[in-house]
N, C-alpha and C positions, 0 to 999 in steps of 0.2 A: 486378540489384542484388546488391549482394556484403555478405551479415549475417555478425558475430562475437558470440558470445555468450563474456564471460566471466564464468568460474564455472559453467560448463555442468554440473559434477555435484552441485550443490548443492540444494536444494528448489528454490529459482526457476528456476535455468537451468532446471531439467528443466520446469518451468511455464512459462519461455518457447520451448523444445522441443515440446510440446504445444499451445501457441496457434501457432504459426507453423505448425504443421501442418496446421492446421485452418481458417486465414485466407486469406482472396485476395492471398497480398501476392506479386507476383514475384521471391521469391528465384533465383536463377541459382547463388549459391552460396553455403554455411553454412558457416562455421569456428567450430571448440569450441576454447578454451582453459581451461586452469585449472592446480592448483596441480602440482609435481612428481609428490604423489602420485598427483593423478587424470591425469595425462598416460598415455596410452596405451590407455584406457577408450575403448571404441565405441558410440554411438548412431545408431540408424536416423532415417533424416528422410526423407521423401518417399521411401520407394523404392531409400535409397543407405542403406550404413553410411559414419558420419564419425566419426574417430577424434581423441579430444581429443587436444590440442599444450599442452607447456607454457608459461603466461605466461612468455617474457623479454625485456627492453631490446634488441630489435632490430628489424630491421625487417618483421616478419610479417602489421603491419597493413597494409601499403601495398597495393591497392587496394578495402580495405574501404570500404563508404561509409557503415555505420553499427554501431556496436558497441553491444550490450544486456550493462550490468554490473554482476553481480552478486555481488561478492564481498570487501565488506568495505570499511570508509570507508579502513584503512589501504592496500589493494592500490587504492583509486581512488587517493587522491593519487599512491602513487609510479610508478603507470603511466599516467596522465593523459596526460602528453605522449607516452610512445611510441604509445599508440592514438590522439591525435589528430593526429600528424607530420604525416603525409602526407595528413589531410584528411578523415577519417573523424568523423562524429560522434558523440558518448560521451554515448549515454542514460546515467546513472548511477541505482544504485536504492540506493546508501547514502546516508550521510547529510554526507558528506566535502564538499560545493558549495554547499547546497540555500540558505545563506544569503548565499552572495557576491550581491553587486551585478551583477556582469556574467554569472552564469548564472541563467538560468529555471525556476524553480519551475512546472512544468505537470500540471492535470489536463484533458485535454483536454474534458469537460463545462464547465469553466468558464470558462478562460485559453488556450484554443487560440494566439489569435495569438502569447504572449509564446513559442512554439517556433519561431518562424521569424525571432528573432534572438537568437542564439546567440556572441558575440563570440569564446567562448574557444572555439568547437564544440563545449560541454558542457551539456546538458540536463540538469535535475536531477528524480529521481523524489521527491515528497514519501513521507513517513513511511505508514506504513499506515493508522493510525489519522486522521491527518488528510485524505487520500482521500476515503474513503466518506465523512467528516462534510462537508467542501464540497462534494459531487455533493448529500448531502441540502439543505446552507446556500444553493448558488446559486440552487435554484428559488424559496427565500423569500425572499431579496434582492430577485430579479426584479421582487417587488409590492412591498417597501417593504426602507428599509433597518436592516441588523440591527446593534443598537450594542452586545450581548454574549452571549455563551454561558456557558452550565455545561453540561461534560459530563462524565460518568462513563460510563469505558473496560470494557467485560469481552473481555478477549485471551483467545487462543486459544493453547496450547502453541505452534503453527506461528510465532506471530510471533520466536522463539527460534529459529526453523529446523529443521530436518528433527532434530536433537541434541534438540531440545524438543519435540518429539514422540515418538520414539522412550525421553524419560525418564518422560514419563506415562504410554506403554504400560508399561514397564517395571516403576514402582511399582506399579499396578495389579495387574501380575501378582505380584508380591513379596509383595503385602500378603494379595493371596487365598492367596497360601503361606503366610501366616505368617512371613515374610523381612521383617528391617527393609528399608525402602524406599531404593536411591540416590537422594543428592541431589547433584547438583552442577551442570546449567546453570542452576536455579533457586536464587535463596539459602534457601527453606524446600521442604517436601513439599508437591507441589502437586495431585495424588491426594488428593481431598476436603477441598478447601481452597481457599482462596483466601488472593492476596497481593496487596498492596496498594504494587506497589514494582516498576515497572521501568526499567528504565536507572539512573543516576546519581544522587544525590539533588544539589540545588544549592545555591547558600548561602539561598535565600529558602524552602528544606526542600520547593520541586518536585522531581519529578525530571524528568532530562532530555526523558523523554519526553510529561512535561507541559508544559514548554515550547516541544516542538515543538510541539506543537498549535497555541500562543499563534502562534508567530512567521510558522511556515510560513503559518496558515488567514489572517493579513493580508498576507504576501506574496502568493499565489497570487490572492486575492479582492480587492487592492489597495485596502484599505480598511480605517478605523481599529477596526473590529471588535476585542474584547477576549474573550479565552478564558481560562474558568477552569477545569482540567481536575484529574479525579484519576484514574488508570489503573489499570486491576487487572488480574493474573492469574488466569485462571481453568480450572477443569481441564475442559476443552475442547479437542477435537483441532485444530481447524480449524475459523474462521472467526469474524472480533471484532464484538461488538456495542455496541453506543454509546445508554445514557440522552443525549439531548440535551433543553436548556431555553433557547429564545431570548427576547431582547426586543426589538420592532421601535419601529421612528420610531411607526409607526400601528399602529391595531389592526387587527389581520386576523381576519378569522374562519376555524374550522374548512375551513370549506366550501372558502374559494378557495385555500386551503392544502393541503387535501387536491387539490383539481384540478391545480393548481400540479404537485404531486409527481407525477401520473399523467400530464400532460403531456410531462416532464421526461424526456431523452433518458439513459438512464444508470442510470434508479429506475425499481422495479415496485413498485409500491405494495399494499400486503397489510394491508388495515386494516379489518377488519371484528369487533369486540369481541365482540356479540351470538352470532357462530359458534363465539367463539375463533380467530378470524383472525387471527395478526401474525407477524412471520420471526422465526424463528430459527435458532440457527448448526446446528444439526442435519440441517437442509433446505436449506440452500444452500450449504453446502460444496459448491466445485465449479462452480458457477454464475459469471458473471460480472458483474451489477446490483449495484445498492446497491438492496435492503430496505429498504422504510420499513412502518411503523405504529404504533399507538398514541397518534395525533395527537388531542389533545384541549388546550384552553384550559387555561393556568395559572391556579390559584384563588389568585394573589398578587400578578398584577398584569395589567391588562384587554391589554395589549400583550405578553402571555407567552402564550408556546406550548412545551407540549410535544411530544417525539416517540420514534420508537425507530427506530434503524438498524442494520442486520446485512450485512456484506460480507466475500466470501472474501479472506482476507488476504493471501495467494498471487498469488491473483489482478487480483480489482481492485484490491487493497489494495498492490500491486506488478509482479507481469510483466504482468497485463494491461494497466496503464498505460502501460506502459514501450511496449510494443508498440502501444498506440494511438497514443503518440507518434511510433513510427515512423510509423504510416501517413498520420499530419498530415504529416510530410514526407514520403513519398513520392507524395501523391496530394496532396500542395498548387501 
Protein backbone atom coordinates (compact mmCIF):
# COMPACT_ATOMS: atom_id res chain seq x y z
CA UNK A 1 0.00 0.00 0.00
CA UNK A 2 1.24 3.24 -1.19
CA UNK A 3 0.45 6.40 1.90
CA UNK A 4 0.68 10.25 0.98
CA UNK A 5 0.66 12.46 3.92
CA UNK A 6 -0.21 16.05 3.14
CA UNK A 7 1.06 18.65 5.23
CA UNK A 8 3.84 16.33 6.40
CA UNK A 9 5.57 19.18 8.34
CA UNK A 10 3.03 20.55 10.09
CA UNK A 11 1.85 19.44 13.95
CA UNK A 12 -0.36 16.61 12.58
CA UNK A 13 1.54 15.38 9.70
CA UNK A 14 4.43 14.82 12.01
CA UNK A 15 1.53 13.05 14.38
CA UNK A 16 0.51 11.12 11.63
CA UNK A 17 4.46 10.29 10.97
CA UNK A 18 4.62 8.97 14.36
CA UNK A 19 1.40 6.76 14.39
CA UNK A 20 2.08 5.16 11.22
CA UNK A 21 5.39 4.17 12.75
CA UNK A 22 4.19 2.61 15.33
CA UNK A 23 0.94 0.63 13.72
CA UNK A 24 0.63 -2.60 11.83
CA UNK A 25 -0.37 -0.98 8.81
CA UNK A 26 1.57 -2.41 5.60
CA UNK A 27 2.96 0.61 4.23
CA UNK A 28 5.25 -0.42 1.09
CA UNK A 29 5.73 3.26 0.49
CA UNK A 30 5.21 6.96 2.20
CA UNK A 31 5.24 10.06 0.22
CA UNK A 32 5.47 13.61 2.23
CA UNK A 33 4.11 16.53 0.50
CA UNK A 34 3.68 19.98 1.56
CA UNK A 35 3.94 23.64 0.87
CA UNK A 36 7.01 25.22 -1.28
CA UNK A 37 8.59 26.23 1.80
CA UNK A 38 8.57 22.79 3.56
CA UNK A 39 9.51 21.05 0.13
CA UNK A 40 12.85 19.61 0.49
CA UNK A 41 12.69 18.72 4.45
CA UNK A 42 13.65 14.99 5.21
CA UNK A 43 11.95 12.76 7.77
CA UNK A 44 12.93 9.27 8.69
CA UNK A 45 10.11 6.47 8.62
CA UNK A 46 10.76 3.10 9.26
CA UNK A 47 14.44 2.93 8.59
CA UNK A 48 14.40 5.06 5.31
CA UNK A 49 14.77 9.11 5.08
CA UNK A 50 11.83 10.49 2.90
CA UNK A 51 12.08 13.87 1.59
CA UNK A 52 8.97 16.19 1.37
CA UNK A 53 7.81 17.06 -2.56
CA UNK A 54 6.06 20.03 -3.01
CA UNK A 55 2.11 19.91 -3.45
CA UNK A 56 1.35 20.74 -7.28
CA UNK A 57 -1.51 20.17 -10.04
CA UNK A 58 0.13 17.22 -11.44
CA UNK A 59 0.30 13.91 -11.53
CA UNK A 60 2.35 12.68 -8.35
CA UNK A 61 -0.54 11.08 -6.84
CA UNK A 62 -1.01 8.31 -9.37
CA UNK A 63 -0.43 5.17 -7.57
CA UNK A 64 -1.18 6.26 -4.13
CA UNK A 65 -4.04 4.58 -2.63
CA UNK A 66 -4.67 6.69 0.31
CA UNK A 67 -3.71 10.29 1.05
CA UNK A 68 -3.78 11.55 4.96
CA UNK A 69 -4.54 15.56 4.73
CA UNK A 70 -3.48 17.87 6.60
CA UNK A 71 -3.23 21.24 5.63
CA UNK A 72 -5.93 23.63 5.58
CA UNK A 73 -9.75 23.54 4.22
CA UNK A 74 -8.38 26.08 1.46
CA UNK A 75 -5.36 23.46 0.09
CA UNK A 76 -8.21 20.51 0.46
CA UNK A 77 -10.60 22.10 -1.90
CA UNK A 78 -8.15 23.17 -4.53
CA UNK A 79 -6.21 19.92 -4.56
CA UNK A 80 -9.05 17.49 -4.05
CA UNK A 81 -9.15 16.41 -7.40
CA UNK A 82 -5.44 16.03 -8.23
CA UNK A 83 -5.19 13.61 -5.14
CA UNK A 84 -8.12 11.86 -6.05
CA UNK A 85 -7.46 11.51 -10.05
CA UNK A 86 -6.21 8.49 -10.37
CA UNK A 87 -8.07 6.84 -7.56
CA UNK A 88 -6.43 7.52 -4.34
CA UNK A 89 -8.58 8.16 -1.32
CA UNK A 90 -8.41 11.79 0.59
CA UNK A 91 -8.76 11.18 4.25
CA UNK A 92 -9.25 14.96 5.00
CA UNK A 93 -8.73 16.37 8.47
CA UNK A 94 -10.08 19.95 7.68
CA UNK A 95 -12.98 21.12 7.78
CA UNK A 96 -13.48 21.87 3.73
CA UNK A 97 -16.13 18.43 3.04
CA UNK A 98 -17.22 17.38 6.55
CA UNK A 99 -20.74 18.59 5.64
CA UNK A 100 -21.50 17.57 1.96
CA UNK A 101 -23.93 15.04 1.49
CA UNK A 102 -21.88 12.68 -0.45
CA UNK A 103 -18.75 12.52 1.81
CA UNK A 104 -18.63 10.79 5.27
CA UNK A 105 -18.32 12.27 8.30
CA UNK A 106 -16.29 9.03 10.34
CA UNK A 107 -15.26 8.33 13.77
CA UNK A 108 -14.46 4.93 13.48
CA UNK A 109 -15.81 4.06 17.35
CA UNK A 110 -19.21 5.04 16.22
CA UNK A 111 -20.02 5.19 12.22
CA UNK A 112 -17.30 2.77 10.87
CA UNK A 113 -19.62 1.55 8.08
CA UNK A 114 -20.34 5.21 6.63
CA UNK A 115 -16.17 4.94 5.35
CA UNK A 116 -16.74 2.31 3.01
CA UNK A 117 -18.75 4.45 0.83
CA UNK A 118 -17.14 7.24 -0.23
CA UNK A 119 -18.69 8.59 -3.73
CA UNK A 120 -16.37 11.43 -4.25
CA UNK A 121 -13.29 8.98 -2.62
CA UNK A 122 -13.33 11.73 0.15
CA UNK A 123 -13.53 10.86 3.72
CA UNK A 124 -14.01 13.65 5.95
CA UNK A 125 -12.09 13.88 9.45
CA UNK A 126 -14.59 15.64 12.10
CA UNK A 127 -13.53 18.60 14.13
CA UNK A 128 -11.54 17.90 17.30
CA UNK A 129 -13.70 18.72 19.70
CA UNK A 130 -16.54 16.81 18.22
CA UNK A 131 -14.43 13.50 18.28
CA UNK A 132 -13.78 12.81 21.63
CA UNK A 133 -17.40 14.16 22.66
CA UNK A 134 -19.18 11.25 20.23
CA UNK A 135 -16.65 8.27 21.19
CA UNK A 136 -17.94 9.65 25.00
CA UNK A 137 -21.87 10.08 23.34
CA UNK A 138 -22.08 6.59 21.55
CA UNK A 139 -21.69 4.50 24.48
CA UNK A 140 -24.82 6.30 26.10
CA UNK A 141 -26.82 6.27 23.06
CA UNK A 142 -26.24 2.51 23.03
CA UNK A 143 -28.63 2.08 26.36
CA UNK A 144 -31.07 4.86 25.42
CA UNK A 145 -31.30 7.59 23.16
CA UNK A 146 -29.92 11.07 23.70
CA UNK A 147 -32.35 14.10 22.62
CA UNK A 148 -29.56 17.03 23.69
CA UNK A 149 -26.26 18.11 25.07
CA UNK A 150 -24.60 21.12 26.62
CA UNK A 151 -21.08 21.17 26.38
CA UNK A 152 -18.52 23.42 27.43
CA UNK A 153 -15.13 23.23 25.49
CA UNK A 154 -11.59 23.84 27.27
CA UNK A 155 -8.98 23.78 24.00
CA UNK A 156 -5.61 23.31 24.31
CA UNK A 157 -3.07 25.95 22.49
CA UNK A 158 -2.37 22.77 20.01
CA UNK A 159 -5.85 23.10 18.51
CA UNK A 160 -4.35 26.40 16.62
CA UNK A 161 -1.53 24.22 15.61
CA UNK A 162 2.06 23.85 16.34
CA UNK A 163 2.01 28.39 15.84
CA UNK A 164 -0.31 28.05 18.97
CA UNK A 165 1.63 26.46 20.80
CA UNK A 166 4.72 27.76 20.32
CA UNK A 167 2.70 31.43 21.16
CA UNK A 168 2.00 30.28 24.71
CA UNK A 169 5.37 29.12 25.24
CA UNK A 170 6.30 32.18 24.16
CA UNK A 171 4.24 34.54 26.27
CA UNK A 172 5.00 32.64 29.15
CA UNK A 173 8.48 33.27 28.69
CA UNK A 174 7.93 37.01 27.92
CA UNK A 175 6.01 37.56 30.85
CA UNK A 176 8.47 35.86 33.30
CA UNK A 177 10.77 38.66 31.53
CA UNK A 178 8.97 41.21 32.09
CA UNK A 179 8.44 41.48 28.08
CA UNK A 180 4.81 42.49 27.01
CA UNK A 181 3.62 39.39 25.71
CA UNK A 182 3.04 38.43 21.53
CA UNK A 183 -0.32 38.22 20.50
CA UNK A 184 -1.26 37.18 17.29
CA UNK A 185 -2.68 33.64 16.43
CA UNK A 186 -4.94 34.11 19.29
CA UNK A 187 -7.23 37.33 19.34
CA UNK A 188 -6.36 38.07 23.14
CA UNK A 189 -3.27 36.83 25.69
CA UNK A 190 -3.80 33.53 26.29
CA UNK A 191 -0.88 32.93 29.15
CA UNK A 192 -3.23 33.01 32.14
CA UNK A 193 -6.29 33.45 30.58
CA UNK A 194 -8.85 32.19 29.14
CA UNK A 195 -11.04 33.01 25.76
CA UNK A 196 -14.07 32.26 25.23
CA UNK A 197 -14.03 32.63 21.26
CA UNK A 198 -12.75 30.27 18.66
CA UNK A 199 -13.27 30.31 15.06
CA UNK A 200 -15.78 32.75 13.64
CA UNK A 201 -18.42 34.13 15.33
CA UNK A 202 -21.95 33.55 13.31
CA UNK A 203 -24.99 35.57 12.86
CA UNK A 204 -26.99 33.40 15.79
CA UNK A 205 -23.39 35.08 18.05
CA UNK A 206 -22.11 30.96 17.92
CA UNK A 207 -18.99 30.69 16.66
CA UNK A 208 -18.19 28.50 14.11
CA UNK A 209 -16.71 26.04 16.02
CA UNK A 210 -19.81 25.73 18.15
CA UNK A 211 -21.66 24.85 15.41
CA UNK A 212 -19.49 22.23 14.39
CA UNK A 213 -20.26 20.54 17.25
CA UNK A 214 -24.19 20.84 16.53
CA UNK A 215 -24.01 19.75 12.92
CA UNK A 216 -21.09 17.27 12.68
CA UNK A 217 -22.26 15.26 16.31
CA UNK A 218 -25.82 14.60 14.11
CA UNK A 219 -24.15 13.74 11.12
CA UNK A 220 -21.81 11.37 12.23
CA UNK A 221 -24.40 9.81 15.12
CA UNK A 222 -27.32 10.02 12.47
CA UNK A 223 -29.66 11.21 14.66
CA UNK A 224 -31.80 14.28 15.77
CA UNK A 225 -29.56 14.97 18.81
CA UNK A 226 -29.31 18.72 19.45
CA UNK A 227 -25.87 20.53 20.70
CA UNK A 228 -25.46 23.38 22.54
CA UNK A 229 -21.91 24.21 22.89
CA UNK A 230 -19.59 27.10 24.02
CA UNK A 231 -15.93 26.73 23.40
CA UNK A 232 -13.08 28.18 25.11
CA UNK A 233 -9.52 28.64 24.95
CA UNK A 234 -7.44 27.70 27.29
CA UNK A 235 -3.73 27.97 28.31
CA UNK A 236 -2.97 24.61 27.96
CA UNK A 237 -0.34 22.95 25.64
CA UNK A 238 -2.03 20.07 24.48
CA UNK A 239 -4.99 18.23 24.97
CA UNK A 240 -9.03 19.47 25.08
CA UNK A 241 -11.33 18.77 27.64
CA UNK A 242 -15.08 18.83 27.48
CA UNK A 243 -17.83 19.52 30.62
CA UNK A 244 -20.52 17.51 28.93
CA UNK A 245 -24.43 17.44 30.32
CA UNK A 246 -26.86 14.95 28.56
CA UNK A 247 -30.55 14.20 28.40
CA UNK A 248 -31.78 10.63 27.59
CA UNK A 249 -35.33 9.24 26.37
CA UNK A 250 -34.98 7.22 29.94
CA UNK A 251 -33.37 7.44 32.93
CA UNK A 252 -30.08 5.80 33.26
CA UNK A 253 -28.35 5.45 36.18
CA UNK A 254 -24.80 6.13 37.15
CA UNK A 255 -23.91 2.66 37.48
CA UNK A 256 -24.82 1.42 33.74
CA UNK A 257 -23.24 4.40 32.54
CA UNK A 258 -20.40 4.24 34.07
CA UNK A 259 -20.17 0.38 32.71
CA UNK A 260 -21.18 1.43 29.54
CA UNK A 261 -18.06 3.84 29.20
CA UNK A 262 -15.61 0.95 30.46
CA UNK A 263 -16.96 -1.23 28.09
CA UNK A 264 -16.56 0.99 25.29
CA UNK A 265 -13.78 0.43 22.63
CA UNK A 266 -12.07 3.97 22.44
CA UNK A 267 -12.67 5.40 26.41
CA UNK A 268 -10.64 4.46 29.53
CA UNK A 269 -12.61 5.49 31.99
CA UNK A 270 -10.94 7.35 35.15
CA UNK A 271 -13.64 8.05 37.65
CA UNK A 272 -13.08 7.69 40.86
CA UNK A 273 -14.01 11.16 43.13
CA UNK A 274 -13.12 9.64 46.66
CA UNK A 275 -9.21 9.31 45.32
CA UNK A 276 -9.23 12.35 43.18
CA UNK A 277 -9.41 10.13 40.20
CA UNK A 278 -10.53 11.89 36.79
CA UNK A 279 -8.34 12.96 33.40
CA UNK A 280 -6.96 15.52 32.72
CA UNK A 281 -5.09 17.19 29.89
CA UNK A 282 -1.87 17.13 31.88
CA UNK A 283 -1.63 13.25 31.81
CA UNK A 284 -2.83 12.28 28.61
CA UNK A 285 -1.23 14.36 26.39
CA UNK A 286 0.19 12.04 24.08
CA UNK A 287 -2.11 9.18 24.73
CA UNK A 288 -4.59 8.00 22.20
CA UNK A 289 -8.34 7.15 24.38
CA UNK A 290 -10.94 9.49 25.20
CA UNK A 291 -10.94 10.20 29.17
CA UNK A 292 -13.92 9.98 30.71
CA UNK A 293 -14.92 10.85 34.54
CA UNK A 294 -16.77 12.72 36.77
CA UNK A 295 -20.06 10.92 35.85
CA UNK A 296 -22.55 11.70 38.26
CA UNK A 297 -26.62 12.35 37.96
CA UNK A 298 -27.84 15.89 36.94
CA UNK A 299 -29.78 17.56 39.96
CA UNK A 300 -32.15 19.28 37.28
CA UNK A 301 -33.58 16.76 35.62
CA UNK A 302 -34.03 12.67 36.71
CA UNK A 303 -32.76 11.85 32.77
CA UNK A 304 -29.65 14.26 32.99
CA UNK A 305 -26.29 13.07 33.32
CA UNK A 306 -23.17 14.55 33.71
CA UNK A 307 -19.70 13.97 32.62
CA UNK A 308 -16.11 15.00 31.86
CA UNK A 309 -13.99 14.18 28.80
CA UNK A 310 -10.29 14.71 27.92
CA UNK A 311 -8.67 13.71 24.59
CA UNK A 312 -5.31 14.37 22.85
CA UNK A 313 -6.27 16.81 20.24
CA UNK A 314 -3.50 15.83 17.95
CA UNK A 315 -4.25 12.72 18.23
CA UNK A 316 -7.55 11.25 18.62
CA UNK A 317 -8.87 14.49 18.22
CA UNK A 318 -7.24 14.34 14.55
CA UNK A 319 -4.34 12.06 12.97
CA UNK A 320 -5.19 9.38 15.08
CA UNK A 321 -8.59 9.35 13.45
CA UNK A 322 -7.50 9.84 10.42
CA UNK A 323 -5.39 6.75 10.51
CA UNK A 324 -8.04 4.63 12.12
CA UNK A 325 -9.77 5.49 9.09
CA UNK A 326 -7.17 4.15 7.11
CA UNK A 327 -7.10 0.94 8.68
CA UNK A 328 -11.08 0.55 8.26
CA UNK A 329 -10.21 0.49 4.77
CA UNK A 330 -7.36 -1.47 4.56
CA UNK A 331 -8.22 -4.36 6.75
CA UNK A 332 -12.05 -4.18 5.75
Amino acid sequence: MTIAIVGASGAVGQEFLNILQSRPLPVDELRLFGSARSAGRKYAFRGREIVVEELCHNDAFRGVDVALVSAGAGVSREYAETITRHGAVMIDNSSAFRMDDDVPLVVPEVNPDDALSAPRRIIANPNCTTIQMVVALAAIERLSHIRRVHVATYQSASGAGAHGIYELEQQHRQIVAGETPTVDKFAYQLAYNLIPHIDIFMDNDYTKEEMKMFNETRKIMHSDIKVSATCVRVPVLRAHSEAVWVETERELSVEEVRRAFSESRGIVLVDDPAAKKYPMPLFVSGDDPVYVGRIRKDLTSPNGLSFWCVADQIRKGAALNAVQILELLSFS
